[in-house]
N, CA, C and O atoms as a Tripos MOL2 file, in Angstrom:
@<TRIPOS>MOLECULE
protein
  220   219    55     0     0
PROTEIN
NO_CHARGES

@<TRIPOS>ATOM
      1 N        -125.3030  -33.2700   61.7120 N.3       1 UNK1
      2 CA       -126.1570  -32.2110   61.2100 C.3       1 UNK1
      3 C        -126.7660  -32.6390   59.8690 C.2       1 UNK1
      4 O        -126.1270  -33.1720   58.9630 O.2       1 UNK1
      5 N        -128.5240  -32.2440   59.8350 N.am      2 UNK2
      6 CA       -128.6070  -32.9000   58.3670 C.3       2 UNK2
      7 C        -128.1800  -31.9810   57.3190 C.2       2 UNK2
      8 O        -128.5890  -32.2120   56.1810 O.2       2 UNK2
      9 N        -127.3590  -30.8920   57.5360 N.am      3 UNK3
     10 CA       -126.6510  -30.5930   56.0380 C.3       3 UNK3
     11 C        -125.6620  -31.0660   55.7780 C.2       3 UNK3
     12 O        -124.8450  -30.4450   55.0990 O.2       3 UNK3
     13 N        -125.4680  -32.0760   56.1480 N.am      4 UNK4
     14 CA       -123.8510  -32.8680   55.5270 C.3       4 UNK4
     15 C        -124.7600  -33.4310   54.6520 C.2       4 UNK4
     16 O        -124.3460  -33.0220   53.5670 O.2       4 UNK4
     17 N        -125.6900  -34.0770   54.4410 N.am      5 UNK5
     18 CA       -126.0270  -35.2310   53.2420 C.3       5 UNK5
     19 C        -127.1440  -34.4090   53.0530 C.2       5 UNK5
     20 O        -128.0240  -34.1370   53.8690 O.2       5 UNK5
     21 N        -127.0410  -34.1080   52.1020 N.am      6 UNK6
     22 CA       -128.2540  -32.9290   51.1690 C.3       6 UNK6
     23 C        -129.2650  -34.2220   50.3190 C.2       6 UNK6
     24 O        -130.1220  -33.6560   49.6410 O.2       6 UNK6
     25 N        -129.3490  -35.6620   50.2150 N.am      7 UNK7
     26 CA       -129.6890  -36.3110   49.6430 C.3       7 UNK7
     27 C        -131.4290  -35.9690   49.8700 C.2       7 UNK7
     28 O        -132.3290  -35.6730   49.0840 O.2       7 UNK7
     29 N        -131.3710  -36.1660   51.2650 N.am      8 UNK8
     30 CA       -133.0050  -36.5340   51.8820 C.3       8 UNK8
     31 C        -133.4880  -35.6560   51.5990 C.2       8 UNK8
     32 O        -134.6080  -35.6980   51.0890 O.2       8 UNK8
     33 N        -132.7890  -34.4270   51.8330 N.am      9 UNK9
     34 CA       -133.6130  -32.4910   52.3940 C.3       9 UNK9
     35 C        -133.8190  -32.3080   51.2170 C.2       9 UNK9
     36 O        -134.9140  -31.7910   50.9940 O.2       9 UNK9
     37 N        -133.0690  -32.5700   50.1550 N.am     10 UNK10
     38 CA       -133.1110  -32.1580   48.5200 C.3      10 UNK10
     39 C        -134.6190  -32.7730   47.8050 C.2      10 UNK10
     40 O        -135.3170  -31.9670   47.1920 O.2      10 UNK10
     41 N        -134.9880  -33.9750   47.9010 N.am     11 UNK11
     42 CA       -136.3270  -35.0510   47.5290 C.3      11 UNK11
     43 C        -136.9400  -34.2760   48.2160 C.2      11 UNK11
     44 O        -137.7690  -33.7760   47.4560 O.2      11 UNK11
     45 N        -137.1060  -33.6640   49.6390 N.am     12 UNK12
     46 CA       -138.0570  -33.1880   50.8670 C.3      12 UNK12
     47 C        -138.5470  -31.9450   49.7940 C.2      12 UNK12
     48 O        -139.6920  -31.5540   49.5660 O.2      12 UNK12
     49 N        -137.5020  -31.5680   49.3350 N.am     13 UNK13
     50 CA       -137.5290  -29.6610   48.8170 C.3      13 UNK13
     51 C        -138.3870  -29.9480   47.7000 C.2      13 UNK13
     52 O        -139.3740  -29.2170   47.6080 O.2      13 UNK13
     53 N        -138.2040  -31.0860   46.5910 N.am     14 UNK14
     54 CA       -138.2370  -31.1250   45.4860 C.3      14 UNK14
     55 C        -139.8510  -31.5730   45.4240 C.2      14 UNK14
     56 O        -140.4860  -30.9290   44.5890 O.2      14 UNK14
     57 N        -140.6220  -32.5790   46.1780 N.am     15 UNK15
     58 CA       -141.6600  -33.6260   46.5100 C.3      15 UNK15
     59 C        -142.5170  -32.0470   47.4830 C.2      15 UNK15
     60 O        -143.6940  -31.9570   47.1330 O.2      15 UNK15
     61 N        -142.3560  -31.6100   47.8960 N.am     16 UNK16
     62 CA       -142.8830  -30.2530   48.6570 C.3      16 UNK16
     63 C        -143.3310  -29.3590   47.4600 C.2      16 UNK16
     64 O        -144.5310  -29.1290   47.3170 O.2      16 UNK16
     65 N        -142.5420  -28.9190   46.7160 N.am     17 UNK17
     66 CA       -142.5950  -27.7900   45.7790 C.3      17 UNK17
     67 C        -143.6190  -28.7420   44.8650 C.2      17 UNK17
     68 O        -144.7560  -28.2720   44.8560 O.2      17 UNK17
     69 N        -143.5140  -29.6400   44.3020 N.am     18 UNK18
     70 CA       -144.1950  -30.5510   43.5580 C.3      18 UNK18
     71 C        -145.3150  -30.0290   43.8220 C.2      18 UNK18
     72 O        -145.8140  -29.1910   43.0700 O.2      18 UNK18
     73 N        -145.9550  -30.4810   45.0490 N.am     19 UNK19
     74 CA       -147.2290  -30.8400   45.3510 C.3      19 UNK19
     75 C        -147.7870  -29.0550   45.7580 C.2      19 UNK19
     76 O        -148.8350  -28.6970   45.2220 O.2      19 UNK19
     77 N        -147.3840  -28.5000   46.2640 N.am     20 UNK20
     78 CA       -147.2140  -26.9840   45.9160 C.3      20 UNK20
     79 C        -147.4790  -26.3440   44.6670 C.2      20 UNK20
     80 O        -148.1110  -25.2920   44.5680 O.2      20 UNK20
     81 N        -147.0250  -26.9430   43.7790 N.am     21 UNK21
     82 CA       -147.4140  -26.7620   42.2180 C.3      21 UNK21
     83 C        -148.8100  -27.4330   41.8760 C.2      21 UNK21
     84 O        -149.7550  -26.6940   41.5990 O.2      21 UNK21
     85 N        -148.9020  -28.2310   41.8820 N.am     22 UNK22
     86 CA       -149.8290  -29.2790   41.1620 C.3      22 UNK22
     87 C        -151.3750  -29.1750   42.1290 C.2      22 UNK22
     88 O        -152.5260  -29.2840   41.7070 O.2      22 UNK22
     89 N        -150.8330  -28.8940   43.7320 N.am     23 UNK23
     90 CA       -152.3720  -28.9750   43.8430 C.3      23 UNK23
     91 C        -152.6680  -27.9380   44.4370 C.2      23 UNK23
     92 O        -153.8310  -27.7660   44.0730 O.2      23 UNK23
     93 N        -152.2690  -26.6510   45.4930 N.am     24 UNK24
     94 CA       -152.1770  -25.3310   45.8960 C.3      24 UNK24
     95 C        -152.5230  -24.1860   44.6470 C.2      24 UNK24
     96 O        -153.4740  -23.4190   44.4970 O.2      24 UNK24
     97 N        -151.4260  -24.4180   43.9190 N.am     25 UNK25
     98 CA       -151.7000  -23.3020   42.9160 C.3      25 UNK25
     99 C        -153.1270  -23.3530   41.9910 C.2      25 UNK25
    100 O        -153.8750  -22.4020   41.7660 O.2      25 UNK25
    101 N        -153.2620  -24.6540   41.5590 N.am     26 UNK26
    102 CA       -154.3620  -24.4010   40.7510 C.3      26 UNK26
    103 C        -155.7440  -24.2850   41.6860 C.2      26 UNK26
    104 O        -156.7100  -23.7640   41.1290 O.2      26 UNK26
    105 N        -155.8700  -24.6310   42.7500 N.am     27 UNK27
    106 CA       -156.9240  -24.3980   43.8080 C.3      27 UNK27
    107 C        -156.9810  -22.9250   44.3270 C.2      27 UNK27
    108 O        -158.0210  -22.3340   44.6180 O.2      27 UNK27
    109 N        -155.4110  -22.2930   44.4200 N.am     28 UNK28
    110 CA       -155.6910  -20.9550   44.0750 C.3      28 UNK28
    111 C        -156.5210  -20.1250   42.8990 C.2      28 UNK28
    112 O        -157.5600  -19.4670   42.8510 O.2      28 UNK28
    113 N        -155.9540  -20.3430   42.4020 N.am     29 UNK29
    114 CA       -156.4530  -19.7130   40.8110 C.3      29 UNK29
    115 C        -157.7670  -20.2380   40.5430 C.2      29 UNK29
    116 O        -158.1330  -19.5740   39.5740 O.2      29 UNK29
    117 N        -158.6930  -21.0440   40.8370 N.am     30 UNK30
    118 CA       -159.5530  -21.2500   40.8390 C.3      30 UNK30
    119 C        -160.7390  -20.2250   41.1750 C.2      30 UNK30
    120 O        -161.8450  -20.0020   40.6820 O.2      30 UNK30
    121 N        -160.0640  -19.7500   42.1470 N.am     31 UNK31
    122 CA       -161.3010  -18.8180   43.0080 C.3      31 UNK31
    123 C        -161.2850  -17.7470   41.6430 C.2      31 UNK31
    124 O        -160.4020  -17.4110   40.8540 O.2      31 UNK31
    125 N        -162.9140  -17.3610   41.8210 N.am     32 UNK32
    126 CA       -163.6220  -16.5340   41.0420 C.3      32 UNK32
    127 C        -163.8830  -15.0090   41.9080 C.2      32 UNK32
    128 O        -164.5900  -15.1600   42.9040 O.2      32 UNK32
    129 N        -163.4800  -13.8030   41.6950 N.am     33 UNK33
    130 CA       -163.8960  -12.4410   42.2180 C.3      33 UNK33
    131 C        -165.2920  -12.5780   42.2480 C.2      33 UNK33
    132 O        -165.6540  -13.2600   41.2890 O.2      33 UNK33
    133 N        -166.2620  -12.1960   42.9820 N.am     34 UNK34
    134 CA       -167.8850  -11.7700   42.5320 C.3      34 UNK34
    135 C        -167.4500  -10.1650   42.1930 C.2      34 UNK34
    136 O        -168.5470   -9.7380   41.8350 O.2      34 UNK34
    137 N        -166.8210   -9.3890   42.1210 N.am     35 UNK35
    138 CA       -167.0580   -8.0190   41.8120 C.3      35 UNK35
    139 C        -165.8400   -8.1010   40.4920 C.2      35 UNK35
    140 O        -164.6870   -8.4210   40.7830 O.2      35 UNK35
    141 N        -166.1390   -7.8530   39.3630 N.am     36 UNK36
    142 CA       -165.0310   -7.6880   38.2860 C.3      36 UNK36
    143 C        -164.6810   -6.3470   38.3820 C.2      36 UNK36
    144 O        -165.5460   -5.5230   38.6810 O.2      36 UNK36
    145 N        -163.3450   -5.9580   38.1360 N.am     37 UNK37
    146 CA       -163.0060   -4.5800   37.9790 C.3      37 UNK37
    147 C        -163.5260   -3.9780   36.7690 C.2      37 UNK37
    148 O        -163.4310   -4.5590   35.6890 O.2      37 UNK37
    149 N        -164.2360   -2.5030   36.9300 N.am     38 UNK38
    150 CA       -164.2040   -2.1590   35.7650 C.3      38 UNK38
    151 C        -163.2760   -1.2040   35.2470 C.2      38 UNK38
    152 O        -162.5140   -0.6430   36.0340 O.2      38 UNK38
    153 N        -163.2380   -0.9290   33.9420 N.am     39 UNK39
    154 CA       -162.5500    0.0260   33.4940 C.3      39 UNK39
    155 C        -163.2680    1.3550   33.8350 C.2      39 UNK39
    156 O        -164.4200    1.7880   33.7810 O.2      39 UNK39
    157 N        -161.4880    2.0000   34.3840 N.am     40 UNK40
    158 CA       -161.5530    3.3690   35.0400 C.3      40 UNK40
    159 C        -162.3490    4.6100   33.4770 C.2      40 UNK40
    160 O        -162.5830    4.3050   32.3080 O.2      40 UNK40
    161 N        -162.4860    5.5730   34.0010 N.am     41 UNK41
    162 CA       -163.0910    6.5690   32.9480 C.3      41 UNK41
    163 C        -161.4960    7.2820   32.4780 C.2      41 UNK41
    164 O        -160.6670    7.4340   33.3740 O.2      41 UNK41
    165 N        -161.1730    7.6630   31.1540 N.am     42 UNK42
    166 CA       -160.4140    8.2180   30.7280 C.3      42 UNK42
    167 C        -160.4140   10.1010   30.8060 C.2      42 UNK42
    168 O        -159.7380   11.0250   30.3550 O.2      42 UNK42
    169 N        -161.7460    9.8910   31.7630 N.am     43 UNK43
    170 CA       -161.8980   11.5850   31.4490 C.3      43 UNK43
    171 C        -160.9850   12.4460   32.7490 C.2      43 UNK43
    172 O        -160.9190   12.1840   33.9500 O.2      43 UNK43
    173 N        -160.6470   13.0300   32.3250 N.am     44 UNK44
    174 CA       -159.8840   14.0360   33.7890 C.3      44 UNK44
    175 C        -160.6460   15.1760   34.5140 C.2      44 UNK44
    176 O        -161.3480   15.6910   33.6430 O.2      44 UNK44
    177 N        -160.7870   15.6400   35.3670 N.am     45 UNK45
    178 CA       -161.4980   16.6530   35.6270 C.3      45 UNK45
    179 C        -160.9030   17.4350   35.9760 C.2      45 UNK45
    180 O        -159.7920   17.2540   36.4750 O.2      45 UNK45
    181 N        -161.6060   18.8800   35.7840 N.am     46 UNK46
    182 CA       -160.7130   19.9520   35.6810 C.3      46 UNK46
    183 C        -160.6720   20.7900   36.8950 C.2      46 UNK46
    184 O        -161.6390   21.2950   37.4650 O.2      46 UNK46
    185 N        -159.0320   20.8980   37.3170 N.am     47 UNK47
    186 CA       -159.0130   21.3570   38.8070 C.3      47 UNK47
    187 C        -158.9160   23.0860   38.5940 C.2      47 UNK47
    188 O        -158.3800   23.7450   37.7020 O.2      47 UNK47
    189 N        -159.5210   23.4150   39.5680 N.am     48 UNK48
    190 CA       -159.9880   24.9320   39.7250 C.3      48 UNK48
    191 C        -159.0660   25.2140   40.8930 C.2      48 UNK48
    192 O        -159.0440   24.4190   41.8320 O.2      48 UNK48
    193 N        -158.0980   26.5860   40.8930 N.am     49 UNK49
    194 CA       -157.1730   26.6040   42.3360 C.3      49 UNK49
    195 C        -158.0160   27.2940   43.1960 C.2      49 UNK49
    196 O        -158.7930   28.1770   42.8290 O.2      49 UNK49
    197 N        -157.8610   26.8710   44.4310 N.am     50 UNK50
    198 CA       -158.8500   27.9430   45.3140 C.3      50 UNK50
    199 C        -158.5420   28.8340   45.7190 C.2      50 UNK50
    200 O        -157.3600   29.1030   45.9340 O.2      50 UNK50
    201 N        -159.8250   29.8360   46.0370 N.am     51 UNK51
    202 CA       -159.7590   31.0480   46.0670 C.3      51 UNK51
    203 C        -159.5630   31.4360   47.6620 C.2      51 UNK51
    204 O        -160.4850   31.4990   48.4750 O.2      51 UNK51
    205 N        -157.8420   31.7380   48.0010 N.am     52 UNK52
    206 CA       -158.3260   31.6170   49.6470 C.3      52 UNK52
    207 C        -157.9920   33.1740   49.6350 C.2      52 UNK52
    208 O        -157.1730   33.8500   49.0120 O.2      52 UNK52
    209 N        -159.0900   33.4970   50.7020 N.am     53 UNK53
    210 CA       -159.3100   34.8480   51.5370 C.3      53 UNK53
    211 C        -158.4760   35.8110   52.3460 C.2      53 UNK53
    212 O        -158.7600   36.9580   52.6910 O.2      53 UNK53
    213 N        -157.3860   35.1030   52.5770 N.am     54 UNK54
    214 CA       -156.3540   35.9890   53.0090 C.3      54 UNK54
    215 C        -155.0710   36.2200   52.0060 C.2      54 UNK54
    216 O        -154.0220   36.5570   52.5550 O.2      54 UNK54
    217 N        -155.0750   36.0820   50.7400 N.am     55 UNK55
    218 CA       -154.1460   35.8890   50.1260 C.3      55 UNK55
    219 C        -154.3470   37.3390   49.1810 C.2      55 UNK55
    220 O        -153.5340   37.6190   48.3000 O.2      55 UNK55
@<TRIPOS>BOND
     1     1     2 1
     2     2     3 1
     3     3     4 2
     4     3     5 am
     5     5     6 1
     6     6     7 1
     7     7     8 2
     8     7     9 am
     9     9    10 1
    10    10    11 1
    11    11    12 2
    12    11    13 am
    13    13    14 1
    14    14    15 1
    15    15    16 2
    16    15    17 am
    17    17    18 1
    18    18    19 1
    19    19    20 2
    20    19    21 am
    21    21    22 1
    22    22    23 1
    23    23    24 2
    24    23    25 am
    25    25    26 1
    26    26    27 1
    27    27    28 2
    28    27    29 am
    29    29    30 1
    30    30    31 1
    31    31    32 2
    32    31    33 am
    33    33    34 1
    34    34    35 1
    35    35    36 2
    36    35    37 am
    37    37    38 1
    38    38    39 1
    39    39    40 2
    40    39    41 am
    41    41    42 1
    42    42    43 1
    43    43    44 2
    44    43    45 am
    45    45    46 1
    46    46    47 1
    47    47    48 2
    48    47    49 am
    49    49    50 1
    50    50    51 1
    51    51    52 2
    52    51    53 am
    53    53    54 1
    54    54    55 1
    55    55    56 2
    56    55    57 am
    57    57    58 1
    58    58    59 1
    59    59    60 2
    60    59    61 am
    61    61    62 1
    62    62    63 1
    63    63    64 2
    64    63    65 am
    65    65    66 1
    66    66    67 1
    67    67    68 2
    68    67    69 am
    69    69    70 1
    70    70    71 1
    71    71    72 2
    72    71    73 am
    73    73    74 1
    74    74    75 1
    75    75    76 2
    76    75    77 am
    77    77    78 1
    78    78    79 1
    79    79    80 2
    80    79    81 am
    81    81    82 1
    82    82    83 1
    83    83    84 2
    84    83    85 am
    85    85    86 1
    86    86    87 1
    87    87    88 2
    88    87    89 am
    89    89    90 1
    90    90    91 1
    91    91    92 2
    92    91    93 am
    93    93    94 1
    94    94    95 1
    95    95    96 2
    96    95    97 am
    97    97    98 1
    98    98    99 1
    99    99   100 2
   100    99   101 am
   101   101   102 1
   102   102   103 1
   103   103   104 2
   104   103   105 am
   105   105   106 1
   106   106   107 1
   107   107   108 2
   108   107   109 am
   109   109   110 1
   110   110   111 1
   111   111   112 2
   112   111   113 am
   113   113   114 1
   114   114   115 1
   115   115   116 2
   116   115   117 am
   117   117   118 1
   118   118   119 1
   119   119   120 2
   120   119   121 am
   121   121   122 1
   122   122   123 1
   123   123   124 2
   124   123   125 am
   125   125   126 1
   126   126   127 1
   127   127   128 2
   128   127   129 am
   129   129   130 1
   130   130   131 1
   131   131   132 2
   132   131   133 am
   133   133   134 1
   134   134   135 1
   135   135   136 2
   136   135   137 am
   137   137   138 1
   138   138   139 1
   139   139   140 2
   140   139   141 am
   141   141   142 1
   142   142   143 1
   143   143   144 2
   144   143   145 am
   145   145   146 1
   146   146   147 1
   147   147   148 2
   148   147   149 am
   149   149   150 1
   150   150   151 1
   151   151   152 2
   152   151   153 am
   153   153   154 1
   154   154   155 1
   155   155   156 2
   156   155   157 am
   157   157   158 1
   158   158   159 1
   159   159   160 2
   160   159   161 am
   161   161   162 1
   162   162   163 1
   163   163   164 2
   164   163   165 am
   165   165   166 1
   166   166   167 1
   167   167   168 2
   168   167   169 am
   169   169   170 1
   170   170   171 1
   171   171   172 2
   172   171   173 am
   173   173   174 1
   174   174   175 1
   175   175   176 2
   176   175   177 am
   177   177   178 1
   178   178   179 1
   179   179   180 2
   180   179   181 am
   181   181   182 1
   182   182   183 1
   183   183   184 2
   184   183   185 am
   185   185   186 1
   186   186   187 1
   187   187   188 2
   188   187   189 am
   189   189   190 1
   190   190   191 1
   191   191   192 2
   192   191   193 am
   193   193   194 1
   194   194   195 1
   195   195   196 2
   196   195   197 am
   197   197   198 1
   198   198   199 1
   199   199   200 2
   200   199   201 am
   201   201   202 1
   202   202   203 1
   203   203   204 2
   204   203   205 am
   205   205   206 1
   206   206   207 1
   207   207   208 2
   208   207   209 am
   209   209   210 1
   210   210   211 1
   211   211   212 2
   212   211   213 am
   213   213   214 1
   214   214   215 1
   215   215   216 2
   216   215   217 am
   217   217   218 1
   218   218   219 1
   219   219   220 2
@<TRIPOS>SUBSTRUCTURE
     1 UNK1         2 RESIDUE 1 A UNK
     2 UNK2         6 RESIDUE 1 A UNK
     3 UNK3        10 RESIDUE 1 A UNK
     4 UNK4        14 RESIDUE 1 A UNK
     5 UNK5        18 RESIDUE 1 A UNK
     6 UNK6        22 RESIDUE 1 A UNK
     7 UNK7        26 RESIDUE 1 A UNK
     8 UNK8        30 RESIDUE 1 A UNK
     9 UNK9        34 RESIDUE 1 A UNK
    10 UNK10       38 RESIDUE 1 A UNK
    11 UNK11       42 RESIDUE 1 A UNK
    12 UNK12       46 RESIDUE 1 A UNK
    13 UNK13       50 RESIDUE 1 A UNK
    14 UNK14       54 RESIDUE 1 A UNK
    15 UNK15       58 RESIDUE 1 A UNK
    16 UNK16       62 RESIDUE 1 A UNK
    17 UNK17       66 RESIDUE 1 A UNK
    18 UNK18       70 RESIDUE 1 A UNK
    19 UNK19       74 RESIDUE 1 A UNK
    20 UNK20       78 RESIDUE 1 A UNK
    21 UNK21       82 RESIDUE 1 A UNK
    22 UNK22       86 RESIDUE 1 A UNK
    23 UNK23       90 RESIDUE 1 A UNK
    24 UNK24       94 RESIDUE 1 A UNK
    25 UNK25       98 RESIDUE 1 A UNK
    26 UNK26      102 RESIDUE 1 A UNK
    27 UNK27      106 RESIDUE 1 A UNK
    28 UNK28      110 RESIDUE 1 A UNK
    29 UNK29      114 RESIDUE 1 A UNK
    30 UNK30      118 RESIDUE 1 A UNK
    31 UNK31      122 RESIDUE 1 A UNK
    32 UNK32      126 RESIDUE 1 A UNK
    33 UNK33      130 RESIDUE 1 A UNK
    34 UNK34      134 RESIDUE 1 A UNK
    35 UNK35      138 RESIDUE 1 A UNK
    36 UNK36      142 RESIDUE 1 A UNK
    37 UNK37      146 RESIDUE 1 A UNK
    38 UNK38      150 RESIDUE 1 A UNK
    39 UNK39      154 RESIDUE 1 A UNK
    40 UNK40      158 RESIDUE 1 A UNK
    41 UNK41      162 RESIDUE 1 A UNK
    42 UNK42      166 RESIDUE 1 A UNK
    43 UNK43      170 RESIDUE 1 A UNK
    44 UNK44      174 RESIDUE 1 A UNK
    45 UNK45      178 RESIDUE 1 A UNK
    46 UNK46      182 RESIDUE 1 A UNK
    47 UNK47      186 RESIDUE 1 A UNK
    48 UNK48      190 RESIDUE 1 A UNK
    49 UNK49      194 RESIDUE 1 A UNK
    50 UNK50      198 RESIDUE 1 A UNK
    51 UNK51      202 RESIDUE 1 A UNK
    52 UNK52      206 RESIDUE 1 A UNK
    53 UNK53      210 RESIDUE 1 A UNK
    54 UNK54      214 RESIDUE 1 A UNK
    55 UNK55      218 RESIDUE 1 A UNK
């Protein structure tokens, strides 16, 4: 079984994550939104309870 010698799988894990780091992530982060979020309005609006007809 290859978990008796963790030697190989360990370099496999380590050489994986590497390249995972170095060339995935920053090719992620790269990408640009075309729509920027804007900032929400601080104003609240004012709720009115309704007026129901059988009440």
């Amino acid at each position: 079984m290859p978990q008796l010698n963790p030697a190989p799988w360990f370099a496999i894990l380590v050489f994986s994550w590497l390249v995972f780091l170095t060339i995935v992530v920053p090719k992620t982060l790269a990408h640009s939104f075309p729509n920027e979020p804007a900032p929400q309005s601080t104003h609240v609006p004012k709720t009115e309870p309704w007026n129901w007809p059988w009440t």
